[in-house]
N, C-alpha and C positions, 0 to 999 in steps of 0.2 A: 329356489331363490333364498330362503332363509336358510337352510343345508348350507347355503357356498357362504353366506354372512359366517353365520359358524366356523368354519373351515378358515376364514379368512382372518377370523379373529385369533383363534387357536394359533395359526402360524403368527402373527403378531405380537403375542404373550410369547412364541419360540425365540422371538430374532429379539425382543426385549431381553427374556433369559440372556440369550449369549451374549447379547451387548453389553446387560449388567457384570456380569461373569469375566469376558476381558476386562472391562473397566478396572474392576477388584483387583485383578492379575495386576495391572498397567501399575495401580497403586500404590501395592505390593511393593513391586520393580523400585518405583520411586521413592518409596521410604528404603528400599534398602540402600539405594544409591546414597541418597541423601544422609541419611546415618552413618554410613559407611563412612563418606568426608568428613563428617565432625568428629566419628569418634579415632578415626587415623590421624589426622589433627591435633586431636586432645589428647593422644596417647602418650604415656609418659617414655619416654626415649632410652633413659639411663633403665626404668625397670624392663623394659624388651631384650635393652643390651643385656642385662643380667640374667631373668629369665631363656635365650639363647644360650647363653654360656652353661647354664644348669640342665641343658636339654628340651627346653620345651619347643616342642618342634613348629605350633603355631604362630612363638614369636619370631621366627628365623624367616616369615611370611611376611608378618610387619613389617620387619626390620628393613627385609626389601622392599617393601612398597614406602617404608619412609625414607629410604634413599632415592627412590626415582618418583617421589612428590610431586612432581610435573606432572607425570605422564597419568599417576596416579588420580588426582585432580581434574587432570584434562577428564578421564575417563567417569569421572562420578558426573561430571557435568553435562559431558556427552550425553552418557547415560539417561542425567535424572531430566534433562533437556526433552530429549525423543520419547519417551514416556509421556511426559505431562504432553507435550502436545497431542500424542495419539491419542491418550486419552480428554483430553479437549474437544477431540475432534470429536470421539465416536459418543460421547456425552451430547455435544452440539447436534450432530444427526439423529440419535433418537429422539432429543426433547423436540426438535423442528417434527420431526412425523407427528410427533402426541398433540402438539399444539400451537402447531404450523411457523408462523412468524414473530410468536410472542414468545418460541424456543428459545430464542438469541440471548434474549433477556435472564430466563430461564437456566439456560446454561450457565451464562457468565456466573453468573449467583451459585446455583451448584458446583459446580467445576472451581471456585474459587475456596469456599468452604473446604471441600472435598481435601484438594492438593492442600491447603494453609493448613489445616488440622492433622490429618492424618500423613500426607505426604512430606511436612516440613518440619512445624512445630510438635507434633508428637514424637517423631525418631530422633528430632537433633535434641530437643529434652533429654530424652532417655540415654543417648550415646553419651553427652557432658556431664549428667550425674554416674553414668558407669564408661566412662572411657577406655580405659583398657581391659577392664573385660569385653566390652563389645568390640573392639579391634580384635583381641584373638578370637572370638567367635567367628569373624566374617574376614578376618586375614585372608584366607585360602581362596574362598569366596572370590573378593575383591582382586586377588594377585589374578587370578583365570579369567577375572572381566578384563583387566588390563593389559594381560598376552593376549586377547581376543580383539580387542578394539586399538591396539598399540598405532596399527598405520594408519586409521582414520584419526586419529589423534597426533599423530607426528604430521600427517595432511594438512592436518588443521594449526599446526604449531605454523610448519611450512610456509603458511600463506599469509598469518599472520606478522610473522616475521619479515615477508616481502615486504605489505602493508608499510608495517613500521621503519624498514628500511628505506621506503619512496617517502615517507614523510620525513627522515632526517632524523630518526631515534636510534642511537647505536646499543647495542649491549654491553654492558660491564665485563670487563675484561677479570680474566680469572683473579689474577694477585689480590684484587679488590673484593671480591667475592669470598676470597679465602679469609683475608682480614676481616672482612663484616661479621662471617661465621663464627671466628674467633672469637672477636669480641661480644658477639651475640652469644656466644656460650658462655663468656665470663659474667655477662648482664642474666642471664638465665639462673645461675648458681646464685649469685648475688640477691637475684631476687626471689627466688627460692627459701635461701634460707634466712632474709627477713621476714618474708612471709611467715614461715614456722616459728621464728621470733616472738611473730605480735599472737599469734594462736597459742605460744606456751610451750610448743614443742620443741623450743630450741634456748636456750638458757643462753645470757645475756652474754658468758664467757665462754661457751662454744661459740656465738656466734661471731664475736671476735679474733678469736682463733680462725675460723675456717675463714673469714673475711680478711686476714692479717695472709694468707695463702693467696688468696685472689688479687691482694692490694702490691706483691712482690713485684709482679712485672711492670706495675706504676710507679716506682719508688727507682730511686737512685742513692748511690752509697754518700749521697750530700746530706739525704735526709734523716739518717739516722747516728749518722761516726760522730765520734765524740767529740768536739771542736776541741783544735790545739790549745786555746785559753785553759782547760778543763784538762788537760794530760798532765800525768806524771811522768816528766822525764829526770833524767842522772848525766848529772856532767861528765863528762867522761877524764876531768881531767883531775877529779877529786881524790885524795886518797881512798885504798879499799876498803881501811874500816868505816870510813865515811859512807862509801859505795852501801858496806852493808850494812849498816842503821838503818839508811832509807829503805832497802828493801824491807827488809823487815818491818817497816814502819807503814808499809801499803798493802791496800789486800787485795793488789795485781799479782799477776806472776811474772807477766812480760811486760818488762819499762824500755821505752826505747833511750839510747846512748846518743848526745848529742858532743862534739866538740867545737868550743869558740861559741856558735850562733844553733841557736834551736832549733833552726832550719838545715842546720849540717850533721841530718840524722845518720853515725857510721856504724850503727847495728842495734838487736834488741836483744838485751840480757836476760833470760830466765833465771827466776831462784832456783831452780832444780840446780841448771850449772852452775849457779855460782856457792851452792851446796856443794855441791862433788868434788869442786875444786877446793873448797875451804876441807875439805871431809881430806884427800889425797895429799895437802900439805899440813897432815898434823893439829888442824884447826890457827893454822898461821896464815892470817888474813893478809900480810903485809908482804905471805910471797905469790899470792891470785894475780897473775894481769888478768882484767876485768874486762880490759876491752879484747883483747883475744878469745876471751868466753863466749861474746856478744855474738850471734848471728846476722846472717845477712839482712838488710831491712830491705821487705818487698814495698817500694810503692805500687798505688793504683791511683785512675785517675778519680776525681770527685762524681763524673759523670756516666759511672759504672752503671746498669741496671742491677738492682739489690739481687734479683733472681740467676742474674749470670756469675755475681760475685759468690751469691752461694755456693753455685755449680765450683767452682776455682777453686775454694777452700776446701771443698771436698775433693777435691782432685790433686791439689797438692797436698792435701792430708795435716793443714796450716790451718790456726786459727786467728790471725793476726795482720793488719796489715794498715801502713801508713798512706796516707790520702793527702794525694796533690793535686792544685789545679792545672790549669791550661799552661801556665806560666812555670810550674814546676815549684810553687812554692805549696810549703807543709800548710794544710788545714787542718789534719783531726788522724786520727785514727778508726780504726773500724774493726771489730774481730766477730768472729761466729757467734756468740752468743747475743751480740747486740740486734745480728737476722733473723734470731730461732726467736730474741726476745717479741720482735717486729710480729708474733705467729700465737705465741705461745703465752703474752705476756710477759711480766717483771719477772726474772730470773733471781734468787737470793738464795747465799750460802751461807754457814756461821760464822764466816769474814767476813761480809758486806755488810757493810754501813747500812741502816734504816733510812735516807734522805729519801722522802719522795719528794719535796717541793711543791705538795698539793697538801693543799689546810681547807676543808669545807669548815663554817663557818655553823654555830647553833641559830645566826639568823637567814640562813640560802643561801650566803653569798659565798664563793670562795675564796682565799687567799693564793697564790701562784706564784712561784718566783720565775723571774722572766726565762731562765736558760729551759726551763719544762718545754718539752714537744708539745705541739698541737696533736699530733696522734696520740700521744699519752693520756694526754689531758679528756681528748675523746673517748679513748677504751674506756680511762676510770671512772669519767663521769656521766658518762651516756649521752654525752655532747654530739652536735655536727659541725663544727667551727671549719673552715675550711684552710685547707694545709697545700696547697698549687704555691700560692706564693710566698709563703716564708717556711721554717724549720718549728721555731720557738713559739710560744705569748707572746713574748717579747718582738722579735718579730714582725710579727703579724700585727699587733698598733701600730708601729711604725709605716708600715708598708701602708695602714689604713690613712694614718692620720697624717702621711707624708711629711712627717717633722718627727724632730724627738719631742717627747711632751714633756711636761714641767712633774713634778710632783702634786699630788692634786687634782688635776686635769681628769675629766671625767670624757670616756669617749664612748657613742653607743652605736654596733653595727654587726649586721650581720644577726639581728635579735637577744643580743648581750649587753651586757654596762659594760665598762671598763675604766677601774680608777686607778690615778700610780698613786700608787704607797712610796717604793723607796728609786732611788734614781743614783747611781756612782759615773761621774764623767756624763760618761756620751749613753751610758748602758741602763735601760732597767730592770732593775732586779727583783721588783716585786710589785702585784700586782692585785685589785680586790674586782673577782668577776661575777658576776650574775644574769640570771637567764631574765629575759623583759617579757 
């Protein structure tokens, strides 16, 4: 009788053994599922992409499992899913043998512990502080679990997909999905590199630059061309030595030729030709036709995106071009270096005039004259002033205050003052700003 108590306890402490023993395994399992998803998640994309190109053969494992993120997903969940419950289960059935109906209780508490500690918050901890090295370590891993479980997972996609089609939830069509992607990469970089910004790693004029990149496909050639008020043109009906005083008196190269009205633009003169031709008749200015020197004038419209007008100039191999609206009448002009300025910052040579139009002030505030961009004003002052609805400073009170304001007048928004200093007509031309 005691003999078989013995024996019966002995195999007890066995089938304990192996129950503890799976459990561990189950655990195991579930941290690695569980890890696996946060740290393919958390991986950095652009350095996989890189690392694949350099060879490394574990990210070219990522790289696939971050293209098919569905299926990838499905299968960690699958995974860390049937795991925890078997091991719930076989947790729940031995604490019921040890101590019958009070197991239930028992378990829950264990079993909850167990998976929240080690099953969850320990591996997803560890994969967010090392995420792309725990991706390449379990890439390969993870790609095998999800050629393995792929049709139970597309089963599962399958019927959920019914589901949501009998309740009236459609799927996003691809166009829309491409566009989201899109712009999610653009919101990804953007936020990326004000991140390394506010950490130090990224200097307030790199960050501008690579931000003045991302901002091209948002901008329009309205935003940046220099308003016609603000051009130098040459009458074309002037004598030549007259013609060339003014060139020589600007430190443009190309002036566009207007005859009668300044909207009747019939070409753009370079000093180079009108050099060569002065150079070929002996330096006799007075035998140049000036307006046969003058090249064609490209219009474009005002509603250009800045990023396609770039592509254009470099393709026609042109750095120059006059801006019309809808109507066909002249607003401004526009050349290459006003887009690279958009990227790159203030462009200046030993001909260019010092005018910034920005006067900070010994007491905070600063001074502005209204024709300054709000993007300018931004780059050089570490401003966020926002630039959707107007061009200028100037502008942009207007647009707020929906009037022209008086001299004086003090306006506050957008978490700025705003006082006019000087006012000509209808226009203001200068302005005293401060942050509030």
């Amino acid at each position: 009788m005691e003999e078989g108590l013995i024996k019966a306890h002995e195999l007890s402490t066995g089938d304990f053994i192996i129950s503890a023993s799976i459990t561990v395994v189950l655990m195991l399992f579930s941290a690695f599922f569980a890890g696996s998803e946060t740290a393919m998640t958390g991986a950095s994309r652009a350095r996989m992409h890189q690392l694949e190109k350099d060879g490394e053969p574990r990210a070219k494992a990522v790289n696939w499992l971050l293209k098919n993120r569905e299926q990838m997903v499905g299968t960690m969940l699958l995974g860390n899913t049937f795991v925890n419950i078997a091991a719930s289960a076989l947790v729940t059935s031995v604490l019921l043998t040890i101590f019958g109906s009070a197991g239930i209780a028992a378990a829950t508490i264990v079993t909850t512990a167990l998976v929240l500690i080690f099953c969850e918050v320990l591996p997803k901890t560890y994969a967010i502080a090392n995420s792309d090295g725990t991706a390449l370590w379990l890439g390969r891993a993870v790609k095998i679990a999800v050629t393995l479980f792929s049709p139970v997972v597309q089963a599962v996609a399958w019927i959920v997909a019914l589901i949501l089609k009998a309740m009236g939830v459609k799927s996003r069509g691809l166009v829309e999905d491409e566009e989201e992607a899109a712009e999610a990469a653009h919101e990804e970089l953007r936020g990326a590199i004000d991140l390394h910004h506010i950490h130090g790693a990224v200097g307030t004029s790199d960050r501008n630059m690579l931000g003045g990149i991302l901002d091209l496909k948002d901008l329009e050639v309205a935003d940046v061309m220099i308003h016609r008020k603000n051009m130098v043109m040459i009458d074309g009906d002037l004598p030549p030595e007259e013609v060339l005083d003014r060139v020589l008196s600007q430190q443009h190269t190309r002036l566009p030729i207007y005859k009668g009205d300044t909207d009747n633009i019939i070409g753009v003169l370079h000093a180079k030709d009108l050099l060569r031709a002065l150079s070929r008749n002996q330096g006799n200015i007075k035998a140049v036709n000036v307006t046969a020197l003058a090249a064609k004038p490209w219009f474009i419209p005002d509603a250009t995106p800045l990023g396609d007008q770039l592509r254009a100039f470099l393709q026609r191999r042109t750095h120059f071009a006059l801006v019309v609206d809808e109507y066909g009448a002249l607003q401004g002009l526009i050349t290459l270096e006003d887009i690279l300025e958009e990227i790159v910052g203030d462009i200046r040579d030993e001909h260019d005039l010092p005018v910034s139009g920005i006067r900070p002030q010994p007491d905070g505030t600063t001074n502005v004259d209204g024709w300054v961009t709000i993007r300018d004003l931004n780059h050089l002052m570490n401003w966020n002033l926002p630039d959707e609805e107007a061009t200028t400073i100037a502008g942009l009170v207007i647009h707020e205050a929906q009037a022209i304001p008086d001299i004086g007048q003090v306006f506050s928004f957008h978490g700025f003052k705003f006082e006019i200093l000087r006012r000509q007509r209808n226009q203001i031309t200068a302005l005293r700003v401060s942050p509030q």
